[in-house]
N, C-alpha and C positions, 0 to 999 in steps of 0.2 A: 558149406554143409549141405548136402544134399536132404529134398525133402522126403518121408518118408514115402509118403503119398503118389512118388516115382516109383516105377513098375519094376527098375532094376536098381534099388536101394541098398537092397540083401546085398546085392554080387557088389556094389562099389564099397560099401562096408566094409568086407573082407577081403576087398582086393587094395584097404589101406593098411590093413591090420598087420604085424609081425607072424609071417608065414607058422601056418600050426597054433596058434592062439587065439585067444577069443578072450574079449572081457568076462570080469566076475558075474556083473549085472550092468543092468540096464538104466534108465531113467526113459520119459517122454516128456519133453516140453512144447508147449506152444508158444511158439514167438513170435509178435504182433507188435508193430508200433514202432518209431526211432527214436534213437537217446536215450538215456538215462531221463526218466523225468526230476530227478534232482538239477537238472541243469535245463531242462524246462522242454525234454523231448516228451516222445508219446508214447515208450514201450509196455508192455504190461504180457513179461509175457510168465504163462501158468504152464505149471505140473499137470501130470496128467494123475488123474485120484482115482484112487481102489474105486471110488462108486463107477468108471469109464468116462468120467467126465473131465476136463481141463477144471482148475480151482483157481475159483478169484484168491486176491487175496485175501479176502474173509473166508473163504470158505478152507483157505487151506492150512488155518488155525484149528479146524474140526474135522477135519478129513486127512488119513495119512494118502503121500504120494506113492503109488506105485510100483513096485520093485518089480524087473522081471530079468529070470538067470538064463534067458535064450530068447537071440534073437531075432527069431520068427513069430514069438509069442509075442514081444514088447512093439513088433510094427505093426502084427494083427490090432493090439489092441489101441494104439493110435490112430491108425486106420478107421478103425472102426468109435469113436470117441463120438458122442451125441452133442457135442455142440461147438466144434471147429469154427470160427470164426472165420467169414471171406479176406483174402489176400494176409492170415496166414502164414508161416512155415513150421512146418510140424517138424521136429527136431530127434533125434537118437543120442539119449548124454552117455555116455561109458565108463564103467569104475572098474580098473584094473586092478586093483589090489583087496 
């Protein structure tokens, strides 16, 4: 998975996608960490939340996750997220139906 935060994200996106299609919506996640920590990794990784921020998990019991139906919008706005964690990968999740 490619991170957003590459400069040619857009164009590999759709150069995986079925010619002439685009998903329904978007999601943005941040993924941080290795393993499952149920088997005693370090992952943790958050949604990106309507406030533009990624959500711990407490927070994102109180904040809904981000929905965006174009995606130029949904890499702006990971792009642009006020508190990206170093080493990181910012992620594009896709709902097709």
């Amino acid at each position: 998975m490619p991170d957003i935060r590459d400069p040619d994200c857009i164009q590999h996106a759709r150069k995986r996608w079925p010619a002439g299609r685009e998903p329904k919506w978007f999601h943005i996640v941040e993924f941080y960490g290795d393993g499952d920590p149920f088997f005693g990794g370090t992952a943790d990784d958050r949604p990106l939340g309507v406030s533009g921020r990624f959500l711990s998990k407490e927070e994102s019991h109180l904040e809904e996750s981000a929905v965006f139906f174009r995606l130029e919008e949904a890499v702006a706005a990971g792009r642009a997220a006020s508190n990206i964690r170093p080493g990181s990968l910012i992620g594009l999740i896709t709902h097709w139906q």
